[in-house]
KEKE-3310 file (N, C-alpha, C; in steps of 0.2 Angstrom, whole numbers, plus 5000, padded with zeros to 4 digits):
npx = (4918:4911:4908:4922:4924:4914:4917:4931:4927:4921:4935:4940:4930:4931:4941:4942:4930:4938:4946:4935:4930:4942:4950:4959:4973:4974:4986:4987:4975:4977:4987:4980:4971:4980:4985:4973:4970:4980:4979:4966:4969:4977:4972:4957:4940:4938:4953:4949:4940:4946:4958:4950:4945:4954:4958:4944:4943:4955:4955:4943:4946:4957:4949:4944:4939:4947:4949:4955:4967:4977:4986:4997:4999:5008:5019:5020:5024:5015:4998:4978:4976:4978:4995:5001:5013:5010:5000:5008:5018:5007:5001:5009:5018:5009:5001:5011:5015:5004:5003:5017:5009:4999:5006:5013:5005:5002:5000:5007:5012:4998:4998:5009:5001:4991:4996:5003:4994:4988:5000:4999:4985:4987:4998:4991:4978:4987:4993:4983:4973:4982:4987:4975:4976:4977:4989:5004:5013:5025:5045:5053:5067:5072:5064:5058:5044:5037:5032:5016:5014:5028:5037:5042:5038:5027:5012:4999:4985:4988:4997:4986:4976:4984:4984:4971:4969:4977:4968:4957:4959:4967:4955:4944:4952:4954:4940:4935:4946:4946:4957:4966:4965:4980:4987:4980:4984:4996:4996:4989:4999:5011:5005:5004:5019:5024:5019:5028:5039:5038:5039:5052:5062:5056:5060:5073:5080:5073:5072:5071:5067:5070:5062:5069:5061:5055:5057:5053:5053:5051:5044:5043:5050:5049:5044:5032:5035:5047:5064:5069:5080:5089:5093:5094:5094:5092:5095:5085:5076:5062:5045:5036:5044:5048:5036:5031:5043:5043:5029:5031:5044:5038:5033:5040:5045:5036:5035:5044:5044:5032:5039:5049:5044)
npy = (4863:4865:4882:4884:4880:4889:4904:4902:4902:4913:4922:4918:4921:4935:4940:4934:4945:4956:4957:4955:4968:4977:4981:4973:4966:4948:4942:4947:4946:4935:4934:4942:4934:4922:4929:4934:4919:4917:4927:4923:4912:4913:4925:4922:4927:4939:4947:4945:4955:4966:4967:4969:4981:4990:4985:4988:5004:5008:5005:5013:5027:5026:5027:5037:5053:5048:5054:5067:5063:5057:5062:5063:5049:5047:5049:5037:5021:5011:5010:5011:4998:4986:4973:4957:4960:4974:4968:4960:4971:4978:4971:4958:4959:4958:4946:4938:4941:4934:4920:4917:4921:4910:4899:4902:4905:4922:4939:4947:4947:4950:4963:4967:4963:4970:4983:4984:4983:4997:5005:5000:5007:5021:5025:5023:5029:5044:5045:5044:5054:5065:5068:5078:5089:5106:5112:5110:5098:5097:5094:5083:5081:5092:5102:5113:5115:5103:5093:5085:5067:5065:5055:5054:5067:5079:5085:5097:5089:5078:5072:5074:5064:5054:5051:5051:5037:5029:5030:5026:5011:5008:5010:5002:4989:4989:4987:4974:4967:4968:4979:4987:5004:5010:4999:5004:5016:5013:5008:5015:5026:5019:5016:5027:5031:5023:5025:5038:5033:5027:5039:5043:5034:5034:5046:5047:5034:5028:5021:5032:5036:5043:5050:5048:5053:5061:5068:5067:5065:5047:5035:5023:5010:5011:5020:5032:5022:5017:5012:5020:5027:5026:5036:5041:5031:5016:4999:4987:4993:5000:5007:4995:4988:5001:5000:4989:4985:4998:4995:4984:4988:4995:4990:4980:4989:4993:4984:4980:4992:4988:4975:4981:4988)
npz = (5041:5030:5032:5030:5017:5009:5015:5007:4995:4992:4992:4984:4972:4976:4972:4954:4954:4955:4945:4934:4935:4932:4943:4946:4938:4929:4934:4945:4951:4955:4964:4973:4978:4984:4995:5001:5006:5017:5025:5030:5033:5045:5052:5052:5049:5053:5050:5035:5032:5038:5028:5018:5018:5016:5003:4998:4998:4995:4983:4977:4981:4972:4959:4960:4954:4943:4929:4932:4935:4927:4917:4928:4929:4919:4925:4934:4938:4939:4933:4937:4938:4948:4946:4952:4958:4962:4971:4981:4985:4995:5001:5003:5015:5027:5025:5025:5041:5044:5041:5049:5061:5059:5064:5073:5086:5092:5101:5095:5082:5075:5078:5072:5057:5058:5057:5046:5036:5039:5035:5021:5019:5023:5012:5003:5003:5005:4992:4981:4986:4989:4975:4972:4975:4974:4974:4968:4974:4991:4986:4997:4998:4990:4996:4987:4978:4966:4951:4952:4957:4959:4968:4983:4986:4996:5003:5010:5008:5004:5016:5027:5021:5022:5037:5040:5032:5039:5052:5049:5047:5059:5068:5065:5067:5081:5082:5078:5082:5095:5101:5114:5120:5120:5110:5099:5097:5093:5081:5074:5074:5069:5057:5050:5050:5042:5031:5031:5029:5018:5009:5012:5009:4996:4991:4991:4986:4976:4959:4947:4930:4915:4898:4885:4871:4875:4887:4898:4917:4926:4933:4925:4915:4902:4891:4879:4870:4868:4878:4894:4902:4916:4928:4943:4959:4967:4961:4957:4969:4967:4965:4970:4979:4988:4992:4999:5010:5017:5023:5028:5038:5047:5052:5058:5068:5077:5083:5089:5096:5105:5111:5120:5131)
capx = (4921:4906:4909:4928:4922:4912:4924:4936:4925:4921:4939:4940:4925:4931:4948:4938:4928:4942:4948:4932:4929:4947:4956:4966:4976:4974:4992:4985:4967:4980:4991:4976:4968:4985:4985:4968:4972:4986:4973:4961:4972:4981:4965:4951:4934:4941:4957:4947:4937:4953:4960:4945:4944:4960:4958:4940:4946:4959:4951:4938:4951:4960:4946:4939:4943:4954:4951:4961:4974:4980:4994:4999:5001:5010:5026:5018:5025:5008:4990:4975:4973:4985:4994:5002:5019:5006:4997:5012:5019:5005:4996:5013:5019:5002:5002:5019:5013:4997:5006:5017:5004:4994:5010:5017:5000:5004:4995:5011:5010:4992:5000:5012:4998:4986:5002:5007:4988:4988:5003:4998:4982:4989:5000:4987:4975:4989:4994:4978:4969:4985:4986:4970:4978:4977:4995:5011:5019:5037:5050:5058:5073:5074:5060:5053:5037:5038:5027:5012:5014:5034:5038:5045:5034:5022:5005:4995:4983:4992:4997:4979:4974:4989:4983:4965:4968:4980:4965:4953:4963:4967:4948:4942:4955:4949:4932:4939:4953:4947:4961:4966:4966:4986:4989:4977:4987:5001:4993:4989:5004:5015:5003:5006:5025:5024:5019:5032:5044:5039:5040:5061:5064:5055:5065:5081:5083:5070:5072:5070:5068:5068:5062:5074:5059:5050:5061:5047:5055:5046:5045:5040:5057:5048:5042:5034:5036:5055:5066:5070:5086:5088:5095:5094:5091:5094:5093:5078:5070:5055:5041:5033:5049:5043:5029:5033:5049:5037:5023:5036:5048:5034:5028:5044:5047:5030:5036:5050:5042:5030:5045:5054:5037)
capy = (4862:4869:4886:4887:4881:4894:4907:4902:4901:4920:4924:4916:4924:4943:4939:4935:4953:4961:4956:4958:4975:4980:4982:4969:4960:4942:4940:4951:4943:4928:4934:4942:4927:4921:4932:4931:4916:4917:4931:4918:4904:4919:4928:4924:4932:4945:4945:4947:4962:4972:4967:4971:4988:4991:4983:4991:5010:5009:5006:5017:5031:5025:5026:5043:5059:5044:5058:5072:5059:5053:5067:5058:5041:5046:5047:5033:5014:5006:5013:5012:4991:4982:4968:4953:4968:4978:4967:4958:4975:4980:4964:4952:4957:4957:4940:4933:4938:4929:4914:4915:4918:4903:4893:4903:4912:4928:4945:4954:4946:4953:4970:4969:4963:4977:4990:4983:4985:5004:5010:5001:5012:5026:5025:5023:5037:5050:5048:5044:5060:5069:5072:5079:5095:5112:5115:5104:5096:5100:5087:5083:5083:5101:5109:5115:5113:5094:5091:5080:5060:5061:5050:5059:5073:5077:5089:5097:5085:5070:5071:5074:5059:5048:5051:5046:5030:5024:5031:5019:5004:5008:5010:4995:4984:4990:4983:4967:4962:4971:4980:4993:5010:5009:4997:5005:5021:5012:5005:5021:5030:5017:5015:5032:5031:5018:5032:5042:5029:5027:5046:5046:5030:5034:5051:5045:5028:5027:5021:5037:5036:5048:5047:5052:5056:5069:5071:5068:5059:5045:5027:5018:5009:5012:5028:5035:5016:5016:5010:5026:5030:5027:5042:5038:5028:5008:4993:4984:4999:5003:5007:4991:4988:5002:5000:4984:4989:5002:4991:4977:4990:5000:4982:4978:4994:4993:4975:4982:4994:4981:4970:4984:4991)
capz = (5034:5024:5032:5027:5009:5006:5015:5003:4988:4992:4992:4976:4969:4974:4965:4951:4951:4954:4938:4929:4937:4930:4947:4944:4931:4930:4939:4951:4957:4957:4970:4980:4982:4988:5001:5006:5011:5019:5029:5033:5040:5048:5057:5052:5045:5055:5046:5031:5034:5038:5023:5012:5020:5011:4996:4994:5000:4990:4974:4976:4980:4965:4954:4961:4948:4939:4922:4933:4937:4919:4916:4934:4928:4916:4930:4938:4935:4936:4932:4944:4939:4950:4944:4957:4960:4968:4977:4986:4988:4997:5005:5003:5021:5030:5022:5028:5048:5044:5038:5054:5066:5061:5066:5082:5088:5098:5099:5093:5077:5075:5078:5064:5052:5057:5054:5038:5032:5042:5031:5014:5018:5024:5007:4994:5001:5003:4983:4976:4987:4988:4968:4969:4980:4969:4973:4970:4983:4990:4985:5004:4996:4990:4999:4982:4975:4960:4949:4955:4956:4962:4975:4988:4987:5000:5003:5016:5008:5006:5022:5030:5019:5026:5043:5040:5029:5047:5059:5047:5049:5068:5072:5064:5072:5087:5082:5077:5087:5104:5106:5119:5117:5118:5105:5094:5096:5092:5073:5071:5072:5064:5051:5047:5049:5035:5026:5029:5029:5010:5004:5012:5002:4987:4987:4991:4984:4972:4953:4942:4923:4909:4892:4877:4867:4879:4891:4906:4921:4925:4935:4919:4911:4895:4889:4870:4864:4870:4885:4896:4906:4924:4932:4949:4961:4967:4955:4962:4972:4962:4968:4971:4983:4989:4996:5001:5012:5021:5028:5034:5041:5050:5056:5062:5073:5081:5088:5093:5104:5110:5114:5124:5135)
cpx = (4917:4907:4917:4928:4920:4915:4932:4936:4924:4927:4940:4936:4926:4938:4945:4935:4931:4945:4943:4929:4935:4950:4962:4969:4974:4979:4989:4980:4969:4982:4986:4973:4971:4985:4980:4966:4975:4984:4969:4965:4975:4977:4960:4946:4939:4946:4953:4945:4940:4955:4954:4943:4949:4961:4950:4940:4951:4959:4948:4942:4957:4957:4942:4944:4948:4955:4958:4967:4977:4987:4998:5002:5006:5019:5025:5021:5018:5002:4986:4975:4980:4988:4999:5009:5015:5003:5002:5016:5013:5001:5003:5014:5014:5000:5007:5016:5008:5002:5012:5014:4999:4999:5013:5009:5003:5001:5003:5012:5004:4994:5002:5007:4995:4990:5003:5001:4986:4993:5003:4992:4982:4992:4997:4982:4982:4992:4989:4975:4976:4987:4980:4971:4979:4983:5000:5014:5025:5038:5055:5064:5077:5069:5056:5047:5039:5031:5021:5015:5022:5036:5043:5044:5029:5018:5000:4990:4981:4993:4991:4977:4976:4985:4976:4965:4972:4973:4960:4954:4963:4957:4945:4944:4954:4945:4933:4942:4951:4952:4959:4966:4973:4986:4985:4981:4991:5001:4992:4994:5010:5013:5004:5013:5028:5024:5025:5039:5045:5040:5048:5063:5063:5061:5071:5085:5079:5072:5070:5072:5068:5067:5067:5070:5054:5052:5057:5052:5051:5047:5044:5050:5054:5041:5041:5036:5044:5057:5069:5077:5085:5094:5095:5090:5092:5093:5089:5074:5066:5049:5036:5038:5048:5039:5028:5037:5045:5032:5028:5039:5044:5032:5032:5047:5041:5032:5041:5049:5037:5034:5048:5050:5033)
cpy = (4866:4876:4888:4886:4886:4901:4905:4903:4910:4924:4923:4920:4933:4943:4939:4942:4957:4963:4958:4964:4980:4983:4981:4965:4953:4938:4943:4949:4935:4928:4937:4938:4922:4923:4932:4926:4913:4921:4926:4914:4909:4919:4928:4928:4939:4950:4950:4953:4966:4973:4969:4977:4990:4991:4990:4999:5010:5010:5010:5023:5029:5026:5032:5051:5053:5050:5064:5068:5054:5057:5064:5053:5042:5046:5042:5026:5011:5013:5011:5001:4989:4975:4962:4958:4969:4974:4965:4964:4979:4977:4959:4953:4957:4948:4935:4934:4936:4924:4912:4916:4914:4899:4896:4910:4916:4935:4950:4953:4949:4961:4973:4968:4968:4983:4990:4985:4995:5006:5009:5006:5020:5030:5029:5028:5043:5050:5048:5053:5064:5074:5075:5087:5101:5114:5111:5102:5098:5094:5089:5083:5092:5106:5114:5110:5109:5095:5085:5074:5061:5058:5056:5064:5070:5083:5090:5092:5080:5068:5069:5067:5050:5047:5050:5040:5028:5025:5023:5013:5003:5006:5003:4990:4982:4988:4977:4964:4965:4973:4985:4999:5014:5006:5000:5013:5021:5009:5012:5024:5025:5016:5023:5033:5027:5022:5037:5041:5029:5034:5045:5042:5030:5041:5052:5040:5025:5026:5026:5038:5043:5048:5051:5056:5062:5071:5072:5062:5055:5039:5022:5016:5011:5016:5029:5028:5011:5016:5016:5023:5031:5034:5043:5033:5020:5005:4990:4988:5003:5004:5001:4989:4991:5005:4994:4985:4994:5000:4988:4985:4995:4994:4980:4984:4995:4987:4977:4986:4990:4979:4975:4987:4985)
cpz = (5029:5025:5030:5020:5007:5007:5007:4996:4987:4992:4984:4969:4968:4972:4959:4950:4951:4946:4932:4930:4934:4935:4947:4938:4934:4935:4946:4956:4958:4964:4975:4982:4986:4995:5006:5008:5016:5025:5033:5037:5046:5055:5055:5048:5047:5049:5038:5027:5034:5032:5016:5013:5017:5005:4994:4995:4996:4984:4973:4978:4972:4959:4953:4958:4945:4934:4924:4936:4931:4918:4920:4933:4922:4919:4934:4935:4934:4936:4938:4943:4939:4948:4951:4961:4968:4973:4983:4989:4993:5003:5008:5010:5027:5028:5025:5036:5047:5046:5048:5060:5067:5065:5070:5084:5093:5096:5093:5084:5073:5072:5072:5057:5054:5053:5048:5033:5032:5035:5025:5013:5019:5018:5002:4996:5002:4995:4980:4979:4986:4982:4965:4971:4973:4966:4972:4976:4984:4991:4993:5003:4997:4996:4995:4979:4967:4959:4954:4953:4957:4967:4979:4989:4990:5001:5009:5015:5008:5012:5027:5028:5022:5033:5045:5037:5034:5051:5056:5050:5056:5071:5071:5066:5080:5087:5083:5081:5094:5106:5110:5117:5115:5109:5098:5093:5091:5085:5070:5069:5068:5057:5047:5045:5045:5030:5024:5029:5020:5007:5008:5009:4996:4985:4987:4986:4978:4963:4951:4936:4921:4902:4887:4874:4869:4883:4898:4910:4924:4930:4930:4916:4903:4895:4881:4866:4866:4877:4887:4898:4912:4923:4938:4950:4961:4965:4962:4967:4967:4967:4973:4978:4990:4996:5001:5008:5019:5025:5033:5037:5049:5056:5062:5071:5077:5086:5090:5099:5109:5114:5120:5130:5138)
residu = (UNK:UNK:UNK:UNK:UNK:UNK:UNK:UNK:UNK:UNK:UNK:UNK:UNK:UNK:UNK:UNK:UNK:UNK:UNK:UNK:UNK:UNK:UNK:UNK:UNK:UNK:UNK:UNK:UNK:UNK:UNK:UNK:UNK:UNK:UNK:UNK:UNK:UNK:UNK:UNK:UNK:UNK:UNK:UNK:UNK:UNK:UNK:UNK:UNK:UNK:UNK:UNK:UNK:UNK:UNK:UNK:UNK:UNK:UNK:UNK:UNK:UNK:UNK:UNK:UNK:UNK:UNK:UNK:UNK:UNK:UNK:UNK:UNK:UNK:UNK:UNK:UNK:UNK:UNK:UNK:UNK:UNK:UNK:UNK:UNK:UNK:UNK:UNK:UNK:UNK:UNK:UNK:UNK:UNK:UNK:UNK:UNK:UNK:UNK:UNK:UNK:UNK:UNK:UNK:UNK:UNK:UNK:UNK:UNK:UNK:UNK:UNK:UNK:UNK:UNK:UNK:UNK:UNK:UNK:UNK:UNK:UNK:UNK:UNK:UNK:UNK:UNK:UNK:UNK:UNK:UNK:UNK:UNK:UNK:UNK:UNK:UNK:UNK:UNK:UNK:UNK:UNK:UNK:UNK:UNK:UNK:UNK:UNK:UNK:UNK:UNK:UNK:UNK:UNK:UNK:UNK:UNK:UNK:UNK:UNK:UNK:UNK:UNK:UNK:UNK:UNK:UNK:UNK:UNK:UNK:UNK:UNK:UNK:UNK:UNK:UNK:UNK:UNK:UNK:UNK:UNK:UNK:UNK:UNK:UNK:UNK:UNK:UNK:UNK:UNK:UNK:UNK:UNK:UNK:UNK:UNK:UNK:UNK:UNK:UNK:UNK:UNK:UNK:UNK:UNK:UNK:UNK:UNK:UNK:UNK:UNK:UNK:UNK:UNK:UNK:UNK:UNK:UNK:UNK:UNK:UNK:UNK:UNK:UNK:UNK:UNK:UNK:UNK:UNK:UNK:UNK:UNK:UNK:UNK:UNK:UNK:UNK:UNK:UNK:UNK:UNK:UNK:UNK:UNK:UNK:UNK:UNK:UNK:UNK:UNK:UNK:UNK:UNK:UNK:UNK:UNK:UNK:UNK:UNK:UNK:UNK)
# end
């Protein structure tokens, strides 16, 4: 009992510094300490670790060159300090197979939360390291080089990035969970295809604003003081959507080849 107290009190506490470190908003180090519970009852220390490899990678890529990434944010809906959106788009379904894995234990379950952590990391280093790339990306659409920070643009480096922030996650689970050298393929590569689940959704389906008063296309509903102009893209698919949408779906297609092998 004393060591789930103090596990718990420590979850509570780096919610807490998230918040007074400016990672997170207060909705924000609400909802991670939500999930890192939902973690723990899940899997464990274990659990935890993975999840903290995530959160703490992610941030420190999020906060590395921030000055040459401000032009960036300005087609970005959120900044680098996440508020409760981000987290549950990034954590919430790694969260939810917790939550079912406490109450029907099975490794395949396991699987999809590893997945769902591989492609929120796979995500967040290819856009944070990818807009640091000399050259613009090509928008998948057109096949022409977009500005930096549009969704559905992608980068020799972003790419590269994608493909190490899944090996991460994949290796660690490994440690963790003992898996096989199979299943840890199998984290790997979905975790990447998480990734490139979210660059076809963000460039097809994606919300895209524009502001009246400058005329920049933007993810932001409100641009220059004033409420922008959607111009494309599906009511409720925003980013945080997403992102969201991309873990689980990468999670679900992993279990699926489990279930069929």
């Amino acid at each position: 009992m004393i060591n789930v107290t103090i596990i718990i009190c420590v979850i509570i506490v780096t919610g807490i510094c998230g918040y007074l470190v400016k990672s997170l908003t207060k909705s924000g180090a609400s909802a991670a300490i939500l999930v890192g519970l939902a973690v723990y009852a899940g899997f464990g220390v274990n659990g935890l670790l993975l999840l903290g490899t995530f959160f703490a990678s992610s941030s420190l890529w999020s906060n590395y060159k921030s000055s040459l990434k401000r032009t960036i944010e300005e087609k970005l809906a959120k900044g680098t300090t996440r508020d409760w959106r981000q987290v549950i788009a990034n954590g919430g379904a790694a969260g939810l197979f917790s939550i079912i894995h406490y109450f029907h234990h099975g490794s395949v379950w396991l699987i999809a939360f590893v997945v769902c952590l591989a492609s929120a990391n796979s995500d967040t280093w290819a856009s944070e390291i990818g807009s640091l790339s000399r050259k613009n990306p090509i928008y998948i659409r057109t096949f022409k080089r977009i500005e930096k920070g549009t969704s559905g643009a992608i980068s020799l480096l972003g790419s590269t990035a994608a493909l190490a922030g899944s090996l991460l996650i994949s290796i660690i689970s490994f440690w963790l969970f003992h898996l096989d050298i199979k299943l840890t393929l199998l984290v790997f590569l979905f975790g990447y295809i998480g990734n490139v689940i979210d660059t076809v959704v963000g460039a097809f389906y994606q919300q895209v604003y524009v502001c009246q008063h400058c005329g920049i296309e933007t993810e932001k509903k409100k641009h220059c003081q004033q409420p922008t102009t959607r111009i494309k893209g599906f009511t409720l698919v925003d980013n945080d959507m997403v992102n969201f949408l991309s873990g689980f779906l990468a999670a679900v297609l992993a279990l699926g080849i489990i279930l069929v092998l």
